[in-house]
matplotlib code that plots the C-alpha trace (Angstrom):
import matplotlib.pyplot as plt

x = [16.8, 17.1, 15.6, 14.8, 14.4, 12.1, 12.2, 9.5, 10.5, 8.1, 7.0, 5.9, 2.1, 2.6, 4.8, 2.6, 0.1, 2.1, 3.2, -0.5, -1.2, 1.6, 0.9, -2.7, -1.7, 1.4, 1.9, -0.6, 1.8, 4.9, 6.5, 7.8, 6.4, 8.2, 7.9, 10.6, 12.3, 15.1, 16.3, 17.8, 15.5, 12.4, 10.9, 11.5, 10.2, 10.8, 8.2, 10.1, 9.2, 11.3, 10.4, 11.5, 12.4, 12.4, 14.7, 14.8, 13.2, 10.0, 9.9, 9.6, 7.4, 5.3, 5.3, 4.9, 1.8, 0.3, 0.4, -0.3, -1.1, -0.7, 2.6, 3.4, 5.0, 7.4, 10.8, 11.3, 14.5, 14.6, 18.3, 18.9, 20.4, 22.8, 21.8, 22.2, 19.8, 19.1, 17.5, 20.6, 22.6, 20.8, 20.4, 24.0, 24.0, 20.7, 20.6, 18.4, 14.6, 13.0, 8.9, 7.2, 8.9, 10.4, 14.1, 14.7, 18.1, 20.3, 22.8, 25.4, 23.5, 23.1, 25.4, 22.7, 19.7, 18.6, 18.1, 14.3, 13.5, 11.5, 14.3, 13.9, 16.6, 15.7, 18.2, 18.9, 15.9, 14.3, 10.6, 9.4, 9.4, 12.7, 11.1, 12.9, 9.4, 6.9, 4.5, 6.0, 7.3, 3.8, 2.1, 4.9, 3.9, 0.2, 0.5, 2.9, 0.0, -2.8, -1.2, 0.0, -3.6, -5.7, -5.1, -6.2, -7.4, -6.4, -4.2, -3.3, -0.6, -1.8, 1.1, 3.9, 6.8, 9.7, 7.5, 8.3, 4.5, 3.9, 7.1, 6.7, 3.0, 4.1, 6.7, 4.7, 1.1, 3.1, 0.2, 0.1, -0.2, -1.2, 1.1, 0.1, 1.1, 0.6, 4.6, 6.1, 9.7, 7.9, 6.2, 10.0, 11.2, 8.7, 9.3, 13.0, 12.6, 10.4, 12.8, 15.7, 13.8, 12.5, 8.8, 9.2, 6.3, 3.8, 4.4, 2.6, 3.2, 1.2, 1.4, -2.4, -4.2, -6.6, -8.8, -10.7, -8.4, -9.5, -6.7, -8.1, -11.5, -9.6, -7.6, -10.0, -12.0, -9.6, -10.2, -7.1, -5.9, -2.8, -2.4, 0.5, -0.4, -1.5, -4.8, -6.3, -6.0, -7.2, -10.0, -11.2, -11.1, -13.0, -16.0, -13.6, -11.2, -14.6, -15.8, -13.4, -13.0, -15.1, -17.9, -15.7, -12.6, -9.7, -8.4, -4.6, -3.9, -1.0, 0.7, -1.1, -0.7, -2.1, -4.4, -5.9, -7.6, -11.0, -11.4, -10.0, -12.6, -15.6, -15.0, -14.1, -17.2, -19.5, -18.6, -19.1, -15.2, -15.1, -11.9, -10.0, -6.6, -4.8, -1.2, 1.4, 5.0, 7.3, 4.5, 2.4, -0.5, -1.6, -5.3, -6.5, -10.4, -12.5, -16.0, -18.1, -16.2, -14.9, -11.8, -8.5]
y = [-40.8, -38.8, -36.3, -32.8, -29.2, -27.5, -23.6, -21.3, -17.2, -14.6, -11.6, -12.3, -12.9, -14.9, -16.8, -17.8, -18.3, -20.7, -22.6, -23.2, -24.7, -27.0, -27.9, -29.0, -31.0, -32.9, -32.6, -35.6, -38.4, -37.4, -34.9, -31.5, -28.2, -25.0, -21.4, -19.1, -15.7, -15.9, -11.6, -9.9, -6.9, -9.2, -8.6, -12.1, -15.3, -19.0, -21.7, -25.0, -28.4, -31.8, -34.7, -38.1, -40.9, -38.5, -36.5, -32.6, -32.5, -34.5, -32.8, -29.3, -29.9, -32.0, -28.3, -26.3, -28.4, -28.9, -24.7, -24.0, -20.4, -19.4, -19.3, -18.6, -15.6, -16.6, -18.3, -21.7, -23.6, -27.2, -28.9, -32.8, -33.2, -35.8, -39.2, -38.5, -39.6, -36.4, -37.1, -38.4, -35.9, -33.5, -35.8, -35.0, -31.6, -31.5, -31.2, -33.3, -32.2, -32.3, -32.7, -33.0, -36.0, -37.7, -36.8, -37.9, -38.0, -39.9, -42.3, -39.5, -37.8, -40.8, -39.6, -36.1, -38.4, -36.9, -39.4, -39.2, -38.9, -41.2, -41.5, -42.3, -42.8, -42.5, -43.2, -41.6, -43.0, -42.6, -41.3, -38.7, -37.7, -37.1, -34.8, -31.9, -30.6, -28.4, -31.0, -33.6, -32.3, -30.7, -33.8, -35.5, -32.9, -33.7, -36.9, -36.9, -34.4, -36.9, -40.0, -38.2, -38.0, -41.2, -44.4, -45.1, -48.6, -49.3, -46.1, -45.2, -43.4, -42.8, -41.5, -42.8, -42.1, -43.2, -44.2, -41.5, -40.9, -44.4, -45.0, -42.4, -43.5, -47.3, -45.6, -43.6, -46.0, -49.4, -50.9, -51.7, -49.2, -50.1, -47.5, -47.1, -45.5, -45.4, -45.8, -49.3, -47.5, -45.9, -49.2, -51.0, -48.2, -47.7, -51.4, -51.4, -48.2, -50.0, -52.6, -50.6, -48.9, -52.0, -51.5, -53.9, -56.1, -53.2, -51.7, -53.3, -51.1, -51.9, -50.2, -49.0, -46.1, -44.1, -46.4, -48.9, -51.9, -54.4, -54.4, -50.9, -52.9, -55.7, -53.2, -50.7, -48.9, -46.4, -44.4, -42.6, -41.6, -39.1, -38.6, -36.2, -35.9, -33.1, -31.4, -32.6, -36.0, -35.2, -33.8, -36.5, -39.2, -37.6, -40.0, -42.9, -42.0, -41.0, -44.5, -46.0, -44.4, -44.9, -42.7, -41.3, -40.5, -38.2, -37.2, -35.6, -33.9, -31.8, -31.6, -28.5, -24.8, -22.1, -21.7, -25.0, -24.8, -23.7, -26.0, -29.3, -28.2, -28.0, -31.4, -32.7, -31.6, -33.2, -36.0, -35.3, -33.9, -30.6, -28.6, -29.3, -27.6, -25.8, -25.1, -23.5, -24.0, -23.5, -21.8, -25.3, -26.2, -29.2, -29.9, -32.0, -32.3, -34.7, -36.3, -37.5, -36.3, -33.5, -31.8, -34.0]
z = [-69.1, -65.9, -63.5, -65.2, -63.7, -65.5, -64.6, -65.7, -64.4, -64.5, -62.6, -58.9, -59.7, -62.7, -61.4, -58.9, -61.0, -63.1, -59.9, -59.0, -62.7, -62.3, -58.9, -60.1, -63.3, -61.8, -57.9, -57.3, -59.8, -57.2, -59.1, -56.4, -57.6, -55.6, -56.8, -55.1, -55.2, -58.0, -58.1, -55.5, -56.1, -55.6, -59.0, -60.8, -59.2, -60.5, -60.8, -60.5, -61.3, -61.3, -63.5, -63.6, -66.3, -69.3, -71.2, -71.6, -74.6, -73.7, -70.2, -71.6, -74.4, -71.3, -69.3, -72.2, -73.3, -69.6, -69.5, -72.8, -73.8, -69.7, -69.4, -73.7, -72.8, -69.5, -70.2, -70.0, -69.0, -69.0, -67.9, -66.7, -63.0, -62.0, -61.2, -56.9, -54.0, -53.2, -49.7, -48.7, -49.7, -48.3, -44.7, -44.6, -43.4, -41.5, -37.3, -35.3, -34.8, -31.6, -31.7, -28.2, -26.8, -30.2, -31.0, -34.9, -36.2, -38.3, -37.5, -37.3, -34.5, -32.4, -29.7, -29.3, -28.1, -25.0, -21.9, -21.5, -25.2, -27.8, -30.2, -33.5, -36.5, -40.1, -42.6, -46.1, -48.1, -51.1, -49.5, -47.8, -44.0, -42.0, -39.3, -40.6, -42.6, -41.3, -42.3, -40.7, -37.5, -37.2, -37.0, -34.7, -32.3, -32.2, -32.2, -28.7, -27.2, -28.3, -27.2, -23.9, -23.4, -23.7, -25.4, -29.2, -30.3, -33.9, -35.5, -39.5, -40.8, -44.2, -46.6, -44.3, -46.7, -44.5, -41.6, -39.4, -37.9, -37.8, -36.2, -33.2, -32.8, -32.5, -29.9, -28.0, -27.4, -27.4, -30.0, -33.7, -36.5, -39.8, -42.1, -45.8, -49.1, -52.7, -53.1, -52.5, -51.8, -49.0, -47.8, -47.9, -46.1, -43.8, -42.9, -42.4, -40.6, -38.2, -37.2, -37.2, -34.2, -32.6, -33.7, -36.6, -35.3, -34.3, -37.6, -41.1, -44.1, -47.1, -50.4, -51.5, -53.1, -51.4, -48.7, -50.5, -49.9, -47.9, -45.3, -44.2, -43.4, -42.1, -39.6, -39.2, -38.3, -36.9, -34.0, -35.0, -38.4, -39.3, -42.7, -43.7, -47.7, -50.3, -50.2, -53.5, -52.7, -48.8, -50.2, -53.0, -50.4, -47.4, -47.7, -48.0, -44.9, -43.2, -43.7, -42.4, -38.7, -35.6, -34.8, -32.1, -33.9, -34.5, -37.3, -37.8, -41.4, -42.7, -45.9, -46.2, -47.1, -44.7, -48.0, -48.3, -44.1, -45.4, -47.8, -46.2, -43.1, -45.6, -46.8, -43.8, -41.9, -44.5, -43.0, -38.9, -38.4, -36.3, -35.8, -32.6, -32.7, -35.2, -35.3, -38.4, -38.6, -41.3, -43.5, -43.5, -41.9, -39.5, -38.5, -35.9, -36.5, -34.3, -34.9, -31.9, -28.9, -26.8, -28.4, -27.0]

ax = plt.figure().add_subplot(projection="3d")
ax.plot(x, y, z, "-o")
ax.set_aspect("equal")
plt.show()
């Protein structure tokens, strides 16, 4: 068993097309979805998926039966890729990224921290969130402008993958964080990130779906909440978040395509959240919406 590429090419639309069906049947259980240019002349595109703990066989009958008739006509190539941690391998060759005050790098990079800057080192691990994302660096950004601003009494970071957001928030208020996700290789590395950057006691990580759990009513409610995750599942637990902050809150989300704005604002403002500041990098999309106040 091992991780499997499953390439789907096709013209430019149906390609896309394709993408978006396999974005919405398997992008929620973990599993990266990309569609990309693949000819020089730009007529082909690929539709790319990676599966995990299956063989080739089973992962291409798995696409072929998730798409069914809309995609009978596009090739489909299914290979097995070698058994590497990919984010380490790919931490190898990346620079240091600067977001507002926060400077993240890897151990390699140490010697670039600037003087006055909130450094933080993340390691090669196996969850999301280095700063080098649009998603990520997005919300690092809002995050140093909020806290720059006023002070925040009990903070989320919901989706922390390495523990990046709840890292630099821990960092830049000098108070606790409570840092979830739905991945307990996340939570373990969110909490060894934390005390390699001497925030290990402001920083809990727990590993939980969604927002029911009683350690969100236990820490909450939150008067501050960034949650760098996908849309579908931003969307399916707006009540819940909603619940669970202040009257008077603000609410950071990315993870987000330029495409998925209106949608993430409708369900949002059901529940009292107003747009506040908007800002695209990298092709992805951060929100900050607030409920009950003036725009930070």
């Amino acid at each position: 068993m091992s991780t499997v590429r499953v390439r789907i090419t096709a013209e430019e639309l149906e390609a896309k097309r394709i993408y978006e069906l396999l974005a919405r049947d398997f992008e929620d259980d973990g599993n990266p979805v990309t569609v990309f240019e693949s000819s020089p002349d730009g007529r082909e595109w690929t539709a790319e998926i990676l599966l995990f703990d299956m063989s080739v066989d089973d992962a291409a009958a798995l696409v072929r039966d998730r798409l069914g008739a809309d995609a009978f006509a596009a090739p489909l190539e299914a290979v097995p890729l070698d058994d590497i941690n990919w984010v380490e391998k790919s931490l190898e060759g990346l620079s240091p990224v600067s977001a507002g005050r926060f400077f993240v790098h890897g151990s390699h990079d140490r010697d670039k921290r600037p003087f006055n800057a909130l450094a933080i080192e993340i390691e090669a691990a196996l969850a999301f969130g280095t700063g080098h994302h649009g998603t990520t660096a997005g919300c690092l950004i809002e995050l140093d402008r909020l806290l720059s601003r006023r002070s925040y009494r009990r903070i989320l970071d919901l989706g922390t993958g390495t523990g990046v957001l709840a890292i630099a928030a821990a960092k830049r208020a000098r108070q606790r964080v409570l840092a979830s996700d739905i991945d307990p290789v996340a939570t373990l590395t969110t909490q060894a990130n934390a005390r390699h950057n001497q925030v290990g006691p402001l920083v809990r990580a727990v590993t939980a779906a969604g927002v029911d759990a009683r350690v969100f009513a236990e820490n909450g409610p939150f008067d501050l909440v960034v949650a760098n995750i996908l849309a579908r599942p931003l969307m399916r637990m707006a009540a819940a978040l909603g619940r669970r902050m202040t009257r008077e809150a603000t609410l950071v989300l990315s993870g987000l395509r330029v495409e998925d704005g209106p949608r993430i604002l409708f369900a949002y403002g059901a529940q009292g959240f107003h747009l506040a500041r908007r800002q695209e990098r990298d092709g992805w999309l951060t929100l900050t919406l607030v409920r009950g106040r003036r725009v930070p």
